[in-house]
PyMOL CGO cylinders between C-alpha atoms (Angstrom):
from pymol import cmd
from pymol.cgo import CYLINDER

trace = [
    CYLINDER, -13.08, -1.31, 29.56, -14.84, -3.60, 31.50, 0.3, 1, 1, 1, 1, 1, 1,
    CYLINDER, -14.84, -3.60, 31.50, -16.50, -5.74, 28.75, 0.3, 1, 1, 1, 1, 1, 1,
    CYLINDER, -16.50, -5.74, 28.75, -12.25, -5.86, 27.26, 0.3, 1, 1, 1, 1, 1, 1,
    CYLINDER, -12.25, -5.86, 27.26, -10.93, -7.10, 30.55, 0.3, 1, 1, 1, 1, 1, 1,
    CYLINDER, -10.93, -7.10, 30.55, -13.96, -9.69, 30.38, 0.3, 1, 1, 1, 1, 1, 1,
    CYLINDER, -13.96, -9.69, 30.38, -13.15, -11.20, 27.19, 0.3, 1, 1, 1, 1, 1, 1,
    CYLINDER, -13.15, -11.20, 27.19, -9.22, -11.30, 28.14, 0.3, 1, 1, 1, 1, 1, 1,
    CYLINDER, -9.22, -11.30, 28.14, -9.99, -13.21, 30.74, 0.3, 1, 1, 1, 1, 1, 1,
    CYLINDER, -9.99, -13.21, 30.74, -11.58, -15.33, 28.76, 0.3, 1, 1, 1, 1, 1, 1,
    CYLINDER, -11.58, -15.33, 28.76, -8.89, -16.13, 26.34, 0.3, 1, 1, 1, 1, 1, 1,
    CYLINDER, -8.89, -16.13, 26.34, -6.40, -16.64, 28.39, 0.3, 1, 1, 1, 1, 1, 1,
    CYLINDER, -6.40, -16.64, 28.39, -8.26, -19.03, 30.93, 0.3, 1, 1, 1, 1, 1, 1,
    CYLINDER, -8.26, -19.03, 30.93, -8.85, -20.70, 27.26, 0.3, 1, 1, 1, 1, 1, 1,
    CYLINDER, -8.85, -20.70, 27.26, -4.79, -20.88, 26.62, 0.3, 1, 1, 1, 1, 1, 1,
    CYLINDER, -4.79, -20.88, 26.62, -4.50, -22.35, 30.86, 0.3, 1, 1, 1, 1, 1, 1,
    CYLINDER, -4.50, -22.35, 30.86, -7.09, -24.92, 29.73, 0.3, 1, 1, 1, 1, 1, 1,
    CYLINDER, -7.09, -24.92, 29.73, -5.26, -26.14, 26.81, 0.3, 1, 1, 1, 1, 1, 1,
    CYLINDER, -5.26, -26.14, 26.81, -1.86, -26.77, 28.71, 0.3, 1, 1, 1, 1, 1, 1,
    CYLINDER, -1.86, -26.77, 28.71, -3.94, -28.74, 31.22, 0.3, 1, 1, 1, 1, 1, 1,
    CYLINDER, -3.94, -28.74, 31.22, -5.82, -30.69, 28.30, 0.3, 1, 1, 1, 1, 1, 1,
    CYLINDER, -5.82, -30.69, 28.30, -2.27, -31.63, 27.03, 0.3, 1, 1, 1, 1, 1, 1,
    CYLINDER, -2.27, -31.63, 27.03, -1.24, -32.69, 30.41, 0.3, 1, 1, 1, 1, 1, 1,
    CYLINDER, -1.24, -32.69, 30.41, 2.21, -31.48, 30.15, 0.3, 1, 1, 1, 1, 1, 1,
    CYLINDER, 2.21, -31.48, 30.15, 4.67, -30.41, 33.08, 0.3, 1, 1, 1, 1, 1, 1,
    CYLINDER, 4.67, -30.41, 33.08, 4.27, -26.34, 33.47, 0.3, 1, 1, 1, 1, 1, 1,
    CYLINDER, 4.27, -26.34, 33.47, 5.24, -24.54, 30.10, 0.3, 1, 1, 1, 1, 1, 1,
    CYLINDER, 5.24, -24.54, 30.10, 6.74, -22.44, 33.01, 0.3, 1, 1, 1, 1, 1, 1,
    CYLINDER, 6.74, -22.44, 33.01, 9.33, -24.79, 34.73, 0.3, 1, 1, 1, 1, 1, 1,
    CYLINDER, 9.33, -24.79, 34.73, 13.20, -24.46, 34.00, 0.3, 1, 1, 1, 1, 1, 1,
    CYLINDER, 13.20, -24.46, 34.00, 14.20, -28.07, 33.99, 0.3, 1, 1, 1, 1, 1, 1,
    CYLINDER, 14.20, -28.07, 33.99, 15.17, -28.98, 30.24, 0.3, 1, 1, 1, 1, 1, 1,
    CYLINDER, 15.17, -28.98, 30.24, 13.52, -25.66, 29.16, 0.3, 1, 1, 1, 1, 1, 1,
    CYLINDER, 13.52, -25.66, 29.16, 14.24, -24.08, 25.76, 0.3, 1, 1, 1, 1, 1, 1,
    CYLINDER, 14.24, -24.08, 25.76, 14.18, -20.21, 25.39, 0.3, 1, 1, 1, 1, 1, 1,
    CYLINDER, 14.18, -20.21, 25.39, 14.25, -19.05, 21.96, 0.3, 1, 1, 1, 1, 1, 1,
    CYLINDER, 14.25, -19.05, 21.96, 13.83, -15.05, 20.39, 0.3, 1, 1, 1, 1, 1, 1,
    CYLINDER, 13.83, -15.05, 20.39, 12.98, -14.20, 16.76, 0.3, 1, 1, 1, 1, 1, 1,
    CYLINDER, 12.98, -14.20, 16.76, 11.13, -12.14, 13.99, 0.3, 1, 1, 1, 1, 1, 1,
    CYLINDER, 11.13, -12.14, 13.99, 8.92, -12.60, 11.31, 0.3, 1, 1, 1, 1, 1, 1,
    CYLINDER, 8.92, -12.60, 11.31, 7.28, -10.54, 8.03, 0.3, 1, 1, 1, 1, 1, 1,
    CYLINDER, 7.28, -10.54, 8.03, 4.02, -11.23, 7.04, 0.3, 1, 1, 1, 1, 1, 1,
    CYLINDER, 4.02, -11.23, 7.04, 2.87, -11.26, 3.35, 0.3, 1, 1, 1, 1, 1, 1,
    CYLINDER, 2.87, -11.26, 3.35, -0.52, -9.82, 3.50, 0.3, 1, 1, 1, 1, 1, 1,
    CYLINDER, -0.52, -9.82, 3.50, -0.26, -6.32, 4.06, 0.3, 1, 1, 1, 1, 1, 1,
    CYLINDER, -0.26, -6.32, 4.06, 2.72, -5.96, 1.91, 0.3, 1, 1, 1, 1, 1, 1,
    CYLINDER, 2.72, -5.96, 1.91, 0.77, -8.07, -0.82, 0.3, 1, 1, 1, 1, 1, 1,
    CYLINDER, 0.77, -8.07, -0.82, -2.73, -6.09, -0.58, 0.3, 1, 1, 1, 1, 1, 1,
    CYLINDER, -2.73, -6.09, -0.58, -1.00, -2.61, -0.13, 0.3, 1, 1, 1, 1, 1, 1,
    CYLINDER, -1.00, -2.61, -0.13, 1.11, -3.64, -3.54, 0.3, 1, 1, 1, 1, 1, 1,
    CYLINDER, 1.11, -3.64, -3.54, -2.87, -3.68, -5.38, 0.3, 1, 1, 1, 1, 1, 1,
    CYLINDER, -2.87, -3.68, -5.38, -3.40, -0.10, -4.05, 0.3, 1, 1, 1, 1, 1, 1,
    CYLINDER, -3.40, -0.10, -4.05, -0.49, 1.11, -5.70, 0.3, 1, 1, 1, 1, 1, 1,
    CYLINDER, -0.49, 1.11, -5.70, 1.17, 1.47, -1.96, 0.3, 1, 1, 1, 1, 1, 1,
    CYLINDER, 1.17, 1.47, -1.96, 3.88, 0.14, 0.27, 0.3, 1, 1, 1, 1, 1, 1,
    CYLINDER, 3.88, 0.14, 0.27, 3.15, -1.51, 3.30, 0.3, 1, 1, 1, 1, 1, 1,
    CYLINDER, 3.15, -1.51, 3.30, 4.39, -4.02, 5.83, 0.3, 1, 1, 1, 1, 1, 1,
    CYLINDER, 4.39, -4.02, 5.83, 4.01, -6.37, 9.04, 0.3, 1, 1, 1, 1, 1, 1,
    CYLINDER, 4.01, -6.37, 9.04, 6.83, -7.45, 10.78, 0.3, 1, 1, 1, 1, 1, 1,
    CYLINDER, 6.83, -7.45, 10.78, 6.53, -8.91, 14.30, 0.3, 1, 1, 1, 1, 1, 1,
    CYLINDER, 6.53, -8.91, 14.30, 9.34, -9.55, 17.73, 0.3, 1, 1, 1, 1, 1, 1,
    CYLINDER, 9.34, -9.55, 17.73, 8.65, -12.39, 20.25, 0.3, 1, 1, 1, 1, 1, 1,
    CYLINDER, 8.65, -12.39, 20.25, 10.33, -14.18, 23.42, 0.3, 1, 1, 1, 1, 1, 1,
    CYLINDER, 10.33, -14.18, 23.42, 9.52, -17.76, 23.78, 0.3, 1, 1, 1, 1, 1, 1,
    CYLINDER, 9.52, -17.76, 23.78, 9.86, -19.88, 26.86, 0.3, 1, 1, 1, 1, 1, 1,
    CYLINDER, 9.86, -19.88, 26.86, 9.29, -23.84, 26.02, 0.3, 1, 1, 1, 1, 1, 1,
    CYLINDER, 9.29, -23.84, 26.02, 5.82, -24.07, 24.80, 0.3, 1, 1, 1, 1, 1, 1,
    CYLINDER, 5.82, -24.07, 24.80, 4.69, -19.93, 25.45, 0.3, 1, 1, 1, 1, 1, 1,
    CYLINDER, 4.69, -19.93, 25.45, 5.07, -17.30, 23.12, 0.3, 1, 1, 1, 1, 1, 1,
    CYLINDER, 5.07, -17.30, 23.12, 4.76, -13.49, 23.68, 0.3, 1, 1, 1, 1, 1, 1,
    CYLINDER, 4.76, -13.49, 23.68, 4.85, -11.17, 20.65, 0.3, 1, 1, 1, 1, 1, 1,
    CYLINDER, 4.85, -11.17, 20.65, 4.65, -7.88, 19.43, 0.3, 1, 1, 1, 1, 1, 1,
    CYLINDER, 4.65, -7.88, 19.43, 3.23, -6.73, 16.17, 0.3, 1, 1, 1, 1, 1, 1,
    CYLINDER, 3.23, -6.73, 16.17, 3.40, -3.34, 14.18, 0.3, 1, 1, 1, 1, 1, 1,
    CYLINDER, 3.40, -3.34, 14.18, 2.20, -3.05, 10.79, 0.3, 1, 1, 1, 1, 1, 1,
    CYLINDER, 2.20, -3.05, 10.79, 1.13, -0.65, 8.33, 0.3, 1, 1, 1, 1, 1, 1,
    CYLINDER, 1.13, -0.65, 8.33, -0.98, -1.51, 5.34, 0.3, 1, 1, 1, 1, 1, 1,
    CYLINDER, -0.98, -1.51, 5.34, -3.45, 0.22, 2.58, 0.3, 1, 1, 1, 1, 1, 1,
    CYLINDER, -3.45, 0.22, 2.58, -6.71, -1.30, 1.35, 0.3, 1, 1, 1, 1, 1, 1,
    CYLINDER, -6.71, -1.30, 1.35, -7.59, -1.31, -2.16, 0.3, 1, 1, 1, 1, 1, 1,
    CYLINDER, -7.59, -1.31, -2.16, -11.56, -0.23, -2.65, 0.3, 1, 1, 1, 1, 1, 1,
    CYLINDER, -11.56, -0.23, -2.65, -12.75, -3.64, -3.26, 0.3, 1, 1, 1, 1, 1, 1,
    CYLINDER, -12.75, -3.64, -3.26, -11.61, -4.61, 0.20, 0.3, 1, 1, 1, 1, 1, 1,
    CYLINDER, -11.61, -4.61, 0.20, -13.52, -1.63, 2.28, 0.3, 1, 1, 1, 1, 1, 1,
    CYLINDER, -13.52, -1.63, 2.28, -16.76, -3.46, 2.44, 0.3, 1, 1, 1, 1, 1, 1,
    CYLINDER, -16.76, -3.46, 2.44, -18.71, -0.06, 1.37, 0.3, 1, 1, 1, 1, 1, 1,
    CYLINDER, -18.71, -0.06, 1.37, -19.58, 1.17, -1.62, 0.3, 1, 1, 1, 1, 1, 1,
    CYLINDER, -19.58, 1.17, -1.62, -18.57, 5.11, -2.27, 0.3, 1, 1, 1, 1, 1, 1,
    CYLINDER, -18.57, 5.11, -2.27, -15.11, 5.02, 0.10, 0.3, 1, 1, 1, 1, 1, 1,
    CYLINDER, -15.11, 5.02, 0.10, -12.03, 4.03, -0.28, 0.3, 1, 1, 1, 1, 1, 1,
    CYLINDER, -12.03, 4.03, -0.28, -8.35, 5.08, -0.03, 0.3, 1, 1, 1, 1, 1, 1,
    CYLINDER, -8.35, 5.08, -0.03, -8.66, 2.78, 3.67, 0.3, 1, 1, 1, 1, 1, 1,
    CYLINDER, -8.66, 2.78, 3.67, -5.30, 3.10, 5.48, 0.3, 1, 1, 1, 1, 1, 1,
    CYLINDER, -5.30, 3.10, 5.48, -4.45, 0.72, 8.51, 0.3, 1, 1, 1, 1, 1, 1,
    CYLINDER, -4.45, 0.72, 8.51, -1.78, 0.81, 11.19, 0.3, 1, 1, 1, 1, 1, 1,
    CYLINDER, -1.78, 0.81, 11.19, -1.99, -2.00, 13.53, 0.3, 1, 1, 1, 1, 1, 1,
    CYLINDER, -1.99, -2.00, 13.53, -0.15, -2.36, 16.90, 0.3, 1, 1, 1, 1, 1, 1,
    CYLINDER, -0.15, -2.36, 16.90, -0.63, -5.98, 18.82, 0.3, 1, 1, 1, 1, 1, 1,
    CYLINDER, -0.63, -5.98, 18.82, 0.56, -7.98, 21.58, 0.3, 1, 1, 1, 1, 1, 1,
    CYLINDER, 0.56, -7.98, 21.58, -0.11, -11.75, 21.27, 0.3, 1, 1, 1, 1, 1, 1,
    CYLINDER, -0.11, -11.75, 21.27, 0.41, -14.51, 23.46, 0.3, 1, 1, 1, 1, 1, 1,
    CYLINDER, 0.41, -14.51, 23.46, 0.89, -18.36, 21.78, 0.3, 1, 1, 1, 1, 1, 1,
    CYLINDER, 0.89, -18.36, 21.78, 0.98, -21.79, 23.01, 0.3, 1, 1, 1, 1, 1, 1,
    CYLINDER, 0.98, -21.79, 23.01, 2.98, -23.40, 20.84, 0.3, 1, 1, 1, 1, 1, 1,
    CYLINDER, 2.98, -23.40, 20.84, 2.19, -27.69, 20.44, 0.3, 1, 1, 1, 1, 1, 1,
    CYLINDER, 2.19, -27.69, 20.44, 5.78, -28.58, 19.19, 0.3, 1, 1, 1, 1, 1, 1,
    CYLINDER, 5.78, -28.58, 19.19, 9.29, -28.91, 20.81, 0.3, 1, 1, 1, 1, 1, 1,
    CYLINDER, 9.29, -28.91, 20.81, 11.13, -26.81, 19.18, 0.3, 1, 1, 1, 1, 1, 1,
    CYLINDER, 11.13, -26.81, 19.18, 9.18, -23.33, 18.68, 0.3, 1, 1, 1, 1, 1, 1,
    CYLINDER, 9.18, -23.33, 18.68, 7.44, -25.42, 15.95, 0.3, 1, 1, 1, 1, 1, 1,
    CYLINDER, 7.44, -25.42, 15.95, 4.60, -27.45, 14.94, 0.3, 1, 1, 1, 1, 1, 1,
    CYLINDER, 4.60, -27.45, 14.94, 0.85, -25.85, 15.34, 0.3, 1, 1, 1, 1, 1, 1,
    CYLINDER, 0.85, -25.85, 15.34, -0.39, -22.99, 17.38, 0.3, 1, 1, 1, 1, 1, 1,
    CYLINDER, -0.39, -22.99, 17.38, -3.49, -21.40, 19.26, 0.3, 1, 1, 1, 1, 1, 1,
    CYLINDER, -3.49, -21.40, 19.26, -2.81, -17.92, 20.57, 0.3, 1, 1, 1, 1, 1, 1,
    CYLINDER, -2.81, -17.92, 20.57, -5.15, -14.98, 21.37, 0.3, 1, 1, 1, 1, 1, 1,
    CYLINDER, -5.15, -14.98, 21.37, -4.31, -11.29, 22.43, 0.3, 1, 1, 1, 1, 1, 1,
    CYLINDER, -4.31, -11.29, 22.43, -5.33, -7.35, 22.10, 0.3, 1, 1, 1, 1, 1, 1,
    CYLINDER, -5.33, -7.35, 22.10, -4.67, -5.37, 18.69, 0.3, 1, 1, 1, 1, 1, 1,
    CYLINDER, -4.67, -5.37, 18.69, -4.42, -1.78, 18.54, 0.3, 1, 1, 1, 1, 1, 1,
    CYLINDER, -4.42, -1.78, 18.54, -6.18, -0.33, 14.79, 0.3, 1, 1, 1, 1, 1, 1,
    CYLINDER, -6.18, -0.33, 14.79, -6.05, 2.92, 13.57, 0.3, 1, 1, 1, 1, 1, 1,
    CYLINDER, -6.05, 2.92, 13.57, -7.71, 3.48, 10.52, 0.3, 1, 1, 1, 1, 1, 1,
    CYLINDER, -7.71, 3.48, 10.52, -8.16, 6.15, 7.91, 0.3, 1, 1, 1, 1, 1, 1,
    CYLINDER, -8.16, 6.15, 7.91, -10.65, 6.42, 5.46, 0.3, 1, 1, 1, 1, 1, 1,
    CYLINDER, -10.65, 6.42, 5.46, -12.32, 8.69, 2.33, 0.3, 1, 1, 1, 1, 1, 1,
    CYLINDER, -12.32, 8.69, 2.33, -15.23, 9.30, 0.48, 0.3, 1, 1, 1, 1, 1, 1,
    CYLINDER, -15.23, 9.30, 0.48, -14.76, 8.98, -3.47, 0.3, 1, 1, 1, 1, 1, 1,
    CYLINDER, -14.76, 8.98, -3.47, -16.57, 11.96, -4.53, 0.3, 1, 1, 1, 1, 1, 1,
    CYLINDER, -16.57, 11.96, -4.53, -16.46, 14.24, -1.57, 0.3, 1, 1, 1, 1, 1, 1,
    CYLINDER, -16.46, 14.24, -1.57, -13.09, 13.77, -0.39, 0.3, 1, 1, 1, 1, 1, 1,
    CYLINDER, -13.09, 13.77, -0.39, -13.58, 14.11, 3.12, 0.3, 1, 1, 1, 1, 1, 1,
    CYLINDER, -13.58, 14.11, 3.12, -11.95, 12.10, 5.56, 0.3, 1, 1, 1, 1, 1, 1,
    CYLINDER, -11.95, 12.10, 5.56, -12.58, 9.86, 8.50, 0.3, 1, 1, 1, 1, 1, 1,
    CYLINDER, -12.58, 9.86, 8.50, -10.11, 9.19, 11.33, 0.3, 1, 1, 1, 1, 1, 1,
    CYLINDER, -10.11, 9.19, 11.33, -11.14, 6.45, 14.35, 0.3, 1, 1, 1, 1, 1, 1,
    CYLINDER, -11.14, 6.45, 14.35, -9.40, 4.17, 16.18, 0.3, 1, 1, 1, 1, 1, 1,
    CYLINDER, -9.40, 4.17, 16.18, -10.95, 0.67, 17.17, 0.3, 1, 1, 1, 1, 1, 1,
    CYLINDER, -10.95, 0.67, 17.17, -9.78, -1.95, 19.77, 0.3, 1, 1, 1, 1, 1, 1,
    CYLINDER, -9.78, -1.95, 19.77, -9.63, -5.23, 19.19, 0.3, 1, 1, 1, 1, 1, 1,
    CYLINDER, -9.63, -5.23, 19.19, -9.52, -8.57, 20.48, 0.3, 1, 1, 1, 1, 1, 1,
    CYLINDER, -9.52, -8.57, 20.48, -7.85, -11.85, 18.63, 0.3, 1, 1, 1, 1, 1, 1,
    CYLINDER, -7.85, -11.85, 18.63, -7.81, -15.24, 18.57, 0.3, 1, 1, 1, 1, 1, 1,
    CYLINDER, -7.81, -15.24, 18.57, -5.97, -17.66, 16.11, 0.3, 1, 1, 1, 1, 1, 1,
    CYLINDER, -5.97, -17.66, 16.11, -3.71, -20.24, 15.31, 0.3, 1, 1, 1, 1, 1, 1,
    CYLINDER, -3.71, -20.24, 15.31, -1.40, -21.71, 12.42, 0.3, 1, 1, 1, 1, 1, 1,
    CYLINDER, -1.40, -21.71, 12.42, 1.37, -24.42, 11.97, 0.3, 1, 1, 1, 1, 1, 1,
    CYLINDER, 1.37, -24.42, 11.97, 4.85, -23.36, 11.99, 0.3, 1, 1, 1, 1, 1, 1,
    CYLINDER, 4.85, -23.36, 11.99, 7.45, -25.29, 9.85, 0.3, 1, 1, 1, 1, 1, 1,
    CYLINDER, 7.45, -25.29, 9.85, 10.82, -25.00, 9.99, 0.3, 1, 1, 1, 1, 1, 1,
    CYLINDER, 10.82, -25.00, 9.99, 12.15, -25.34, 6.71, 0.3, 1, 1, 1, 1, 1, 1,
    CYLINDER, 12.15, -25.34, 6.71, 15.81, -24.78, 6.83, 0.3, 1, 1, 1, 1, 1, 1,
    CYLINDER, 15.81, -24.78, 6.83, 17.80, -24.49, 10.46, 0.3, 1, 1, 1, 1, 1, 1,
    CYLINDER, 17.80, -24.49, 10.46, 15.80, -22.04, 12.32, 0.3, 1, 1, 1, 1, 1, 1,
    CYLINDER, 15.80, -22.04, 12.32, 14.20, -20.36, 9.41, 0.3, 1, 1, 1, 1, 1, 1,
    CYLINDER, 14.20, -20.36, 9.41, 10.28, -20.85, 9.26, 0.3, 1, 1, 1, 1, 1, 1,
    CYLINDER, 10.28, -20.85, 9.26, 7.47, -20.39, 7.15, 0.3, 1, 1, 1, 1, 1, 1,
    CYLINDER, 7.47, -20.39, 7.15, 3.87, -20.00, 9.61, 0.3, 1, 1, 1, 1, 1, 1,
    CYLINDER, 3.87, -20.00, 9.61, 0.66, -20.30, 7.66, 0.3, 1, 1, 1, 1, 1, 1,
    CYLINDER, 0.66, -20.30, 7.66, -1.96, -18.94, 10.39, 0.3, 1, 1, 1, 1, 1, 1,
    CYLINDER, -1.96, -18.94, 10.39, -5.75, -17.60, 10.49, 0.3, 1, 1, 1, 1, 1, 1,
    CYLINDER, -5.75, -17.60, 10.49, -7.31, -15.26, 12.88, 0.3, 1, 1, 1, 1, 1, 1,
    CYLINDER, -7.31, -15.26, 12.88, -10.95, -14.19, 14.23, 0.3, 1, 1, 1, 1, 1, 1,
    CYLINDER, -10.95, -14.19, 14.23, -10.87, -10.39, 15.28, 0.3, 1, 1, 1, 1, 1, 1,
    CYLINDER, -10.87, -10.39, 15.28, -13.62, -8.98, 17.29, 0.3, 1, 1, 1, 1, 1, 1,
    CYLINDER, -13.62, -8.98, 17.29, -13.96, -5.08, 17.18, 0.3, 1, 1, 1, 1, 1, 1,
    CYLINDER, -13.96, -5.08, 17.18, -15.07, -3.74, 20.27, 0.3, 1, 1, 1, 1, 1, 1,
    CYLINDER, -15.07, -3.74, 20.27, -15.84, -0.20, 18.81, 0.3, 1, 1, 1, 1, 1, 1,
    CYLINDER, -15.84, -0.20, 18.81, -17.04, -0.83, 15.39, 0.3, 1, 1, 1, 1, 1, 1,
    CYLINDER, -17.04, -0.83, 15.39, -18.09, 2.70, 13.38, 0.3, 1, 1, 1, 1, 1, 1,
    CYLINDER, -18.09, 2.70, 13.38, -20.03, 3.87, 10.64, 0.3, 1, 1, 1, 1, 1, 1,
    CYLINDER, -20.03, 3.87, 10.64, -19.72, 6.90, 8.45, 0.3, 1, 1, 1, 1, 1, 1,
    CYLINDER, -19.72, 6.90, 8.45, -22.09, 8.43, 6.43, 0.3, 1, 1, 1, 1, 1, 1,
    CYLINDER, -22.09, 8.43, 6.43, -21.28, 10.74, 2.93, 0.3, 1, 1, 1, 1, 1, 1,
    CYLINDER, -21.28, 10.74, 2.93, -22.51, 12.06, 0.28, 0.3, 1, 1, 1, 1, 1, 1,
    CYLINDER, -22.51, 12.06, 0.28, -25.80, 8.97, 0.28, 0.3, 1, 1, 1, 1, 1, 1,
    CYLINDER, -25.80, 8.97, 0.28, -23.12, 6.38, 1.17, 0.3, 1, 1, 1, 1, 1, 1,
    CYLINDER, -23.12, 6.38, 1.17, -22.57, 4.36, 4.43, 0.3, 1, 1, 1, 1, 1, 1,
    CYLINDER, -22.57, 4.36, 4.43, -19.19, 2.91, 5.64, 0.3, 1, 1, 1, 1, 1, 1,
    CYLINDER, -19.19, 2.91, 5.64, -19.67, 0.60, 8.44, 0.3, 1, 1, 1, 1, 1, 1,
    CYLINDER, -19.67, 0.60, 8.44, -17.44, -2.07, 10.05, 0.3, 1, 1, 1, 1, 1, 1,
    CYLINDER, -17.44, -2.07, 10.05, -18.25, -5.29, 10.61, 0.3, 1, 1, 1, 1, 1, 1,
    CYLINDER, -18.25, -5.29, 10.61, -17.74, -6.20, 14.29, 0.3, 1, 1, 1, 1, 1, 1,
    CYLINDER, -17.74, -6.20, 14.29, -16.44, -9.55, 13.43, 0.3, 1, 1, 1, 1, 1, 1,
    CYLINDER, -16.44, -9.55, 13.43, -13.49, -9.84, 10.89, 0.3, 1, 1, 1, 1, 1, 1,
    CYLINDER, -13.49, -9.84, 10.89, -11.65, -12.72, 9.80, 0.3, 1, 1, 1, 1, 1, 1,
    CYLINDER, -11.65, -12.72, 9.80, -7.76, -12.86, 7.90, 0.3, 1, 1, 1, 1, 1, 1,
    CYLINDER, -7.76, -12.86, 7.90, -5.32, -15.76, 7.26, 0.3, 1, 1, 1, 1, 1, 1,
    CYLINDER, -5.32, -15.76, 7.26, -1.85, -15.05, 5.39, 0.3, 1, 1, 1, 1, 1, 1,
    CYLINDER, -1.85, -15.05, 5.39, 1.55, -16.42, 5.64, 0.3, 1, 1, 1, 1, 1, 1,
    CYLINDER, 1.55, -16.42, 5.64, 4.38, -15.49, 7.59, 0.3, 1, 1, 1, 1, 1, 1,
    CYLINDER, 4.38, -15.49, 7.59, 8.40, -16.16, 6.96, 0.3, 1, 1, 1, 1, 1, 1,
    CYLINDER, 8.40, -16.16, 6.96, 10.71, -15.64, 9.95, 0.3, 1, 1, 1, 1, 1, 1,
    CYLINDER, 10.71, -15.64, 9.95, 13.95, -16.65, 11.63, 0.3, 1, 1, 1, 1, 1, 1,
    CYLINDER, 13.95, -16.65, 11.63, 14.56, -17.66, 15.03, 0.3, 1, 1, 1, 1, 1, 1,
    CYLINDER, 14.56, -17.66, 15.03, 17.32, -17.90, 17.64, 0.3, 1, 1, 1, 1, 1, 1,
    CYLINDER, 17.32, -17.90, 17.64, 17.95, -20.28, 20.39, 0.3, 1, 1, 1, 1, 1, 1,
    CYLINDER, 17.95, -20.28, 20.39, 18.95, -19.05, 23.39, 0.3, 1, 1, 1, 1, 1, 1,
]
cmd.load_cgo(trace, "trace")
């Protein structure tokens, strides 16, 4: 717990440093401020489930306040064997839970974006031959960014990439076969959303 609340602190003071970089008034500060709300579905999982023969999803809520964006992520998705990493296991099921926090470079809830935050994984796995199953849950830290671009009104596509480090990677051993997790991850994928000003 202590080596989390490290790192958090060390993202964040990251995000502080950026708003004083760009030397703009307080992303805080009412005067002239913009306050927005909105939701988005990302491709990915709903893309790579679709190759495993499954249905799965992304979608994402968030609150933004001039340049700072908080969100919150649920997603559920299925991995097809080629994208386990170990030979032997597949059948890789992922639900995701995350909260997020953005600073956002453009005026209008727009433009690109660093953000960096804790993700929730809980994962589900199988050996090929033997059948038997692995449960485990890891906890992870994120940081990314992306460009959003409004495309018509207040609808949006958002390209983005992320860097996820697990804090409790695990391996699994069956039947002569090993399934470990690399503690460092990386995924990009596309997002389409709709936003509200408030």
């Amino acid at each position: 717990m202590k080596k989390i609340q490290k790192y958090l602190i060390i993202i964040f003071t990251v995000l502080f440093g950026v708003w004083s970089i760009r030397g703009t008034v307080s992303p805080l500060q009412a005067d002239n401020a913009r306050r927005g709300a909105g939701f988005s579905a990302d491709m990915f999982p709903t893309i790579v489930s679709a190759s495993a023969g499954e249905p799965g999803f992304s979608f994402q809520g968030w609150a933004a306040f001039n340049h700072i964006k908080v969100r919150a992520i649920g997603g559920h998705m299925y991995l097809p064997p080629g994208l386990t990493g170990s030979g032997g296991f597949g059948n890789q099921e992922l639900t995701v839970a995350a909260v997020i926090a953005d600073y956002m470079f453009g005026d209008h809830f727009d433009g690109f974006w660093i953000g960096a935050g804790a993700e929730y994984w809980g994962n589900t796995i199988s050996h090929e031959d033997t059948g038997e199953e692995f449960r485990w849950n890891n906890y992870v830290l994120t940081l990314g960014g992306g460009h959003i671009w409004r495309i018509y009104g207040n609808l949006y596509i958002n390209p983005w990439a992320a860097v996820h480090y697990i804090t409790n990677p695990r391996e699994f051993d069956a039947a002569g076969d090993r399934f470990s997790q690399r503690k460092i991850q990386g995924s990009f994928s596309m997002k389409i959303g709709y936003f509200f000003d408030l």
